[in-house]
C-alpha atoms as an extended CHARMM CRD file, in Angstrom:
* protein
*
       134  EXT
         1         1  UNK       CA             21.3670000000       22.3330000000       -1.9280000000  PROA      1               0.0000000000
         2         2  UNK       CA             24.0840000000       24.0910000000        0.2700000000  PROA      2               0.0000000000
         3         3  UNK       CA             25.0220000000       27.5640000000       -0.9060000000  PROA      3               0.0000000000
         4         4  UNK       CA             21.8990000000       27.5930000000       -3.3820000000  PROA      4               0.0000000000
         5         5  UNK       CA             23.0330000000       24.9510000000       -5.5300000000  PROA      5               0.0000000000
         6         6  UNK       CA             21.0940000000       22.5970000000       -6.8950000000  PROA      6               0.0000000000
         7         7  UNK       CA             21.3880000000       18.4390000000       -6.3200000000  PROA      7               0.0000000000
         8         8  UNK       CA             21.8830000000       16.8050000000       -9.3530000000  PROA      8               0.0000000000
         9         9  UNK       CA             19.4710000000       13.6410000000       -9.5560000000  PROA      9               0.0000000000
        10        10  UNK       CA             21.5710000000       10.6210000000       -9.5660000000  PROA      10              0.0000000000
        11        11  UNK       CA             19.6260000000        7.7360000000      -11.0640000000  PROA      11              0.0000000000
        12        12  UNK       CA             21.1680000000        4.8810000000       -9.4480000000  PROA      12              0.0000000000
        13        13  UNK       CA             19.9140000000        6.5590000000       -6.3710000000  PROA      13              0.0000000000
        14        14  UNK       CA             16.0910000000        6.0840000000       -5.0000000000  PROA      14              0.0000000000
        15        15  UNK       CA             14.1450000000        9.7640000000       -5.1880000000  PROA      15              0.0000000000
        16        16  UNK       CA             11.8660000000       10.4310000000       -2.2210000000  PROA      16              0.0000000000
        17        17  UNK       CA              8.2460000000        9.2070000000       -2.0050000000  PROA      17              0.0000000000
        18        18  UNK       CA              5.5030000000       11.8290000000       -1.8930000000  PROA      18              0.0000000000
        19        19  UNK       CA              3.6170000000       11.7610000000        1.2610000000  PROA      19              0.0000000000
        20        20  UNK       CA              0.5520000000       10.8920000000       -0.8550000000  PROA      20              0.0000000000
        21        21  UNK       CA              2.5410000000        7.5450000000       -2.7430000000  PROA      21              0.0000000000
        22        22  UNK       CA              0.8730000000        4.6290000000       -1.7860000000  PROA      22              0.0000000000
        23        23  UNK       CA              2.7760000000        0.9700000000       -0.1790000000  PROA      23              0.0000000000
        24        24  UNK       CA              1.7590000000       -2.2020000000       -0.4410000000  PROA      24              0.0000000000
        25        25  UNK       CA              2.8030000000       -4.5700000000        2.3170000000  PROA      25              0.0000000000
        26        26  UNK       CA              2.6110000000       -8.0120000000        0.9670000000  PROA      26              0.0000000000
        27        27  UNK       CA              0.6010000000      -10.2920000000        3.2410000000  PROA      27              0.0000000000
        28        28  UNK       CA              3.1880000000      -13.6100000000        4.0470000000  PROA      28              0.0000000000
        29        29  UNK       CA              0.2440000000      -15.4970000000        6.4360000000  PROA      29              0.0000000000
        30        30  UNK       CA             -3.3690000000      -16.0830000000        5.4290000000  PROA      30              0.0000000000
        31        31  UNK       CA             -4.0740000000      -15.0910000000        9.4560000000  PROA      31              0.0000000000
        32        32  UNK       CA             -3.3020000000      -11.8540000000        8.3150000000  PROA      32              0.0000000000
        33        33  UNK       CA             -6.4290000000      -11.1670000000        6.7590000000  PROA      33              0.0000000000
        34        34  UNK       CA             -8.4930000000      -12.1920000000        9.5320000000  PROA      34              0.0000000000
        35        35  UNK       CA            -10.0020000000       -9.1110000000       12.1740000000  PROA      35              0.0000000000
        36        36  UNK       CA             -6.8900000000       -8.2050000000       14.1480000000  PROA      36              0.0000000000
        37        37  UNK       CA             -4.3840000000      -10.2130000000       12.3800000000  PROA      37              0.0000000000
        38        38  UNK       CA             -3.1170000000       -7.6100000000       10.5200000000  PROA      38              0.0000000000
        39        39  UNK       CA             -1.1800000000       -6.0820000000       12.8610000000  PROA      39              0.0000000000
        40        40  UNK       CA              0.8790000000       -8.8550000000       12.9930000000  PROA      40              0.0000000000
        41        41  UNK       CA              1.7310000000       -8.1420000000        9.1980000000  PROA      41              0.0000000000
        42        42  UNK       CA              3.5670000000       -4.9350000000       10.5850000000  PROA      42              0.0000000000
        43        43  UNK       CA              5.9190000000       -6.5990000000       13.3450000000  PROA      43              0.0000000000
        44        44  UNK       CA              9.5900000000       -7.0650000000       12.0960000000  PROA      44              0.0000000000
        45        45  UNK       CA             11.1040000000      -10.3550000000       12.3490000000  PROA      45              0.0000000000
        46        46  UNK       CA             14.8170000000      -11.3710000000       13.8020000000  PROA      46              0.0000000000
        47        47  UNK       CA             17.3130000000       -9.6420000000       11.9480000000  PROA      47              0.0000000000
        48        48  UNK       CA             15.1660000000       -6.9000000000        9.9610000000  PROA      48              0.0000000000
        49        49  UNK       CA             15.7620000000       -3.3670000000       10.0190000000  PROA      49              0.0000000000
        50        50  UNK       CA             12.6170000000       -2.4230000000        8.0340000000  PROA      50              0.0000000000
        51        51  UNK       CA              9.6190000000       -3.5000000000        7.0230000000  PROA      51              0.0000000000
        52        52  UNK       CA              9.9300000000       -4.3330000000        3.1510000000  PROA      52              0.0000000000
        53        53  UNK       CA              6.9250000000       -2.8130000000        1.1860000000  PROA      53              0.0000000000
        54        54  UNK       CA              6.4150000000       -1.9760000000       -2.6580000000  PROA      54              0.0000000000
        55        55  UNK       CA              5.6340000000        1.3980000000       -4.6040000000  PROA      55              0.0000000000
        56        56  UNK       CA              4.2090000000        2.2020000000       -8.2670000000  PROA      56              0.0000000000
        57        57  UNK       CA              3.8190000000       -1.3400000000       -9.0660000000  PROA      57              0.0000000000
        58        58  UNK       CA              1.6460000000       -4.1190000000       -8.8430000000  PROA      58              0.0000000000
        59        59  UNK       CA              0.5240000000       -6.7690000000       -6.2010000000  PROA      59              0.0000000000
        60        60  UNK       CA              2.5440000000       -9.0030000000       -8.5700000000  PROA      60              0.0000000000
        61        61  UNK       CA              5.1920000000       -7.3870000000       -8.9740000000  PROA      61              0.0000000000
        62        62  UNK       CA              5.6260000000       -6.6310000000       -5.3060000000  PROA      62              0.0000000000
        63        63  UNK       CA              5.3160000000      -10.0790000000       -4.3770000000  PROA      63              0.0000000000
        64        64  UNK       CA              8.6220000000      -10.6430000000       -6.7830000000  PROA      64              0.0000000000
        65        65  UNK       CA             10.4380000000       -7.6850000000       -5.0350000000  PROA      65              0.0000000000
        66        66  UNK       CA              9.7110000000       -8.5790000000       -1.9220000000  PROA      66              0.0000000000
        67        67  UNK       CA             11.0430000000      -12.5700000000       -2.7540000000  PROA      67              0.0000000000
        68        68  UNK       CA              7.8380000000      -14.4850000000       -1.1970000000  PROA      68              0.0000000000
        69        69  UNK       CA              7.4730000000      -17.7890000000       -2.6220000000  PROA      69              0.0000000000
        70        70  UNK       CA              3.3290000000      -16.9110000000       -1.5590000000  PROA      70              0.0000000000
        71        71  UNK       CA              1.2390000000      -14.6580000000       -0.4830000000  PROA      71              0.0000000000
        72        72  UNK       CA             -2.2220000000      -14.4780000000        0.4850000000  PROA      72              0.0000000000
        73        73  UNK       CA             -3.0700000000      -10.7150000000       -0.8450000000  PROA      73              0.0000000000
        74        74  UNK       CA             -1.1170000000       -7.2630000000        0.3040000000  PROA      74              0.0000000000
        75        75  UNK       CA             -2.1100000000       -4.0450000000        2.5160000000  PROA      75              0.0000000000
        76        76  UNK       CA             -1.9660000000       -0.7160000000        1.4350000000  PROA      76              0.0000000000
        77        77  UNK       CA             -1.0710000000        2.3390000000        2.8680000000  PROA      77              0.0000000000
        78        78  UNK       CA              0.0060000000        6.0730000000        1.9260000000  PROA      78              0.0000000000
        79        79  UNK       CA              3.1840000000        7.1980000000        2.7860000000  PROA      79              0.0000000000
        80        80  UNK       CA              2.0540000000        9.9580000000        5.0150000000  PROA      80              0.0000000000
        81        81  UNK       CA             -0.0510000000        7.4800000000        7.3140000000  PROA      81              0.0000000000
        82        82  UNK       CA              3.4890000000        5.9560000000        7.7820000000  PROA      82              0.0000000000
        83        83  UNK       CA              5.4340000000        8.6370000000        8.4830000000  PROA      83              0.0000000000
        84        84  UNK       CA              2.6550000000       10.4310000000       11.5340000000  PROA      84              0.0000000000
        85        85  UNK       CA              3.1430000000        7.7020000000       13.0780000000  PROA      85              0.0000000000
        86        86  UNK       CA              6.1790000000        8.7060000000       15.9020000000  PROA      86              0.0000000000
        87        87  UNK       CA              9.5250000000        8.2790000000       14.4530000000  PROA      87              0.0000000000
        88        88  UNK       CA              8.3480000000        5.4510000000       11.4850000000  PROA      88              0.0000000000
        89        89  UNK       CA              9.7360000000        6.7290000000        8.1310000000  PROA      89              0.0000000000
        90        90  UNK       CA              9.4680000000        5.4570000000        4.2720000000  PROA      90              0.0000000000
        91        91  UNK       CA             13.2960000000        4.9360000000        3.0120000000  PROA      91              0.0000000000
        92        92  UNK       CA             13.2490000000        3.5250000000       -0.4770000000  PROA      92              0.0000000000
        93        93  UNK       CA             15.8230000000        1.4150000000       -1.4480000000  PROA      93              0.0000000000
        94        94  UNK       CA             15.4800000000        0.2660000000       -5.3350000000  PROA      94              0.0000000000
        95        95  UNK       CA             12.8730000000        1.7170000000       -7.8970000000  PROA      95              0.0000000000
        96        96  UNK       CA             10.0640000000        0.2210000000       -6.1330000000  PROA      96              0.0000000000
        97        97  UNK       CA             11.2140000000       -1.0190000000       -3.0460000000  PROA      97              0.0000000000
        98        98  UNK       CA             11.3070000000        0.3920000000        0.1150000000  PROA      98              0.0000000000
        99        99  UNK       CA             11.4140000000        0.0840000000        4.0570000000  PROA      99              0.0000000000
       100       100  UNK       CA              9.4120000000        1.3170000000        6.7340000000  PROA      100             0.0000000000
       101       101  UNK       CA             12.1700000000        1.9670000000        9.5700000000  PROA      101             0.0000000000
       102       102  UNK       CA             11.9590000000        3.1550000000       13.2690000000  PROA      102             0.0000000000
       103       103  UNK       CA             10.3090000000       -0.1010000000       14.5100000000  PROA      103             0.0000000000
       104       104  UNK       CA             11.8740000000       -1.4220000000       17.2840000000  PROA      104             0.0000000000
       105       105  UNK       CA             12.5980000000       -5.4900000000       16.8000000000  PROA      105             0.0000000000
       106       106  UNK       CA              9.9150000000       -7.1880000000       19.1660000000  PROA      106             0.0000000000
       107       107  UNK       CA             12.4990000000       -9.0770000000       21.3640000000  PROA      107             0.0000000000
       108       108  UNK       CA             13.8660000000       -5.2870000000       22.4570000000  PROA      108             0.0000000000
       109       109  UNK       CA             10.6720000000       -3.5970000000       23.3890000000  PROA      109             0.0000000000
       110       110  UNK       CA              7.0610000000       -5.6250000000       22.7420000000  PROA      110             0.0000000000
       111       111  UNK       CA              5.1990000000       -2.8630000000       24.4640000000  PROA      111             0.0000000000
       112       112  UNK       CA              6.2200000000       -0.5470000000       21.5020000000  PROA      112             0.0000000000
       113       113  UNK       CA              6.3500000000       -2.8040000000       18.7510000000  PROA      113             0.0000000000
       114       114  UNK       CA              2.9900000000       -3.9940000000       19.6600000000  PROA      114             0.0000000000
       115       115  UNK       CA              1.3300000000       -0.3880000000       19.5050000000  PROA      115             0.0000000000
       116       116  UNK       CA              3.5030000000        0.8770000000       16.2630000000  PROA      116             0.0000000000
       117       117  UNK       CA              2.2390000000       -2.2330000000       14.7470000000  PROA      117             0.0000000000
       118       118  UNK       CA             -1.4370000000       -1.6790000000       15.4980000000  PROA      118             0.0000000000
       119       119  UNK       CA             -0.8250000000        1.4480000000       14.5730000000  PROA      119             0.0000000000
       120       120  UNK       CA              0.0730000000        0.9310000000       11.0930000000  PROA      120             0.0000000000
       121       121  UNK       CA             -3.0750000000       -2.0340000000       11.0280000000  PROA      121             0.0000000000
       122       122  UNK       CA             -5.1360000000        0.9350000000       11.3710000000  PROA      122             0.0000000000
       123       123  UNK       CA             -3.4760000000        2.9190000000        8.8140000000  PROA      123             0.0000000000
       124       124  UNK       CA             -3.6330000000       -0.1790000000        6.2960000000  PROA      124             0.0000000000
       125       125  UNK       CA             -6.5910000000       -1.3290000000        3.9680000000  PROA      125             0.0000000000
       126       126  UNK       CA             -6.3880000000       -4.5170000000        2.6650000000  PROA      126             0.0000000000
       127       127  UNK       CA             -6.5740000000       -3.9880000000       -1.2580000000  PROA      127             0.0000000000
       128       128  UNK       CA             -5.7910000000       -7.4330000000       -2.4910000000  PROA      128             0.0000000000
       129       129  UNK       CA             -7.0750000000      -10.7840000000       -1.3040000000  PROA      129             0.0000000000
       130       130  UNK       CA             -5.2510000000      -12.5920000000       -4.4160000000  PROA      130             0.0000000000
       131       131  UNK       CA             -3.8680000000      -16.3750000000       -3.3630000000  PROA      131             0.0000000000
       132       132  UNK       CA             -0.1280000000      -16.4270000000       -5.2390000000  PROA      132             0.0000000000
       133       133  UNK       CA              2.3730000000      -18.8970000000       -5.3130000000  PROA      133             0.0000000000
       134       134  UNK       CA              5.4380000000      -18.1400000000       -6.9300000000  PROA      134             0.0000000000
């Protein structure tokens, strides 16, 4: 948009979530549905860079995305809850993929991991306590 012109859309690339798109963070551990195991669900494991969550489709269909062989039901959350949150931001990364990046890895800083990730568990409702096995 320098010099007034306009972007053209590319449609290989990802266009930006509105702040009012909702995620779905697919729930890997049964524990995660129990009182103050969600948080857990928003800690990123050796060797991440993001948190993966899904956009505009189903619990199903994120739980393809995403790869998991099971799940035990998904979190949601709006984009904007995300992106308050100091320095966390929504980058998607296929059609309805995306990551939520700025969290430091738990190994480098627990303090701060710890309270992003509670955090987001208070941004999150869980929305789907489906069993699936893929």
């Amino acid at each position: 948009m320098a010099n007034g012109q306009i972007e053209a859309n590319h449609p290989d690339q990802p266009q930006p979530l509105q702040p009012d798109s909702d995620l779905l963070r697919m729930l890997r551990k049964k524990l995660w549905l129990e009182p103050g195991g969600l948080e857990e669900a928003f800690l990123l494991r050796p060797g991440e860079t993001g948190l993966s969550v899904c956009f505009a489709c189903s619990a199903d269909h994120c739980m393809t995305i995403s790869g998991l062989n099971k799940s035990y039901g998904a979190a949601g959350l709006k984009v904007q809850s995300v992106t308050e949150i100091e320095n966390l931001t929504v980058e998607p990364d296929s059609a309805n993929h995306a990551e939520i990046r700025g969290l430091p890895q738990w190994e480098a800083d627990s303090a701060k991991a710890e309270f992003l990730a509670s955090q987001l568990a208070k941004a999150a409702n869980i929305v789907d306590r489906t069993r699936r096995s893929g």
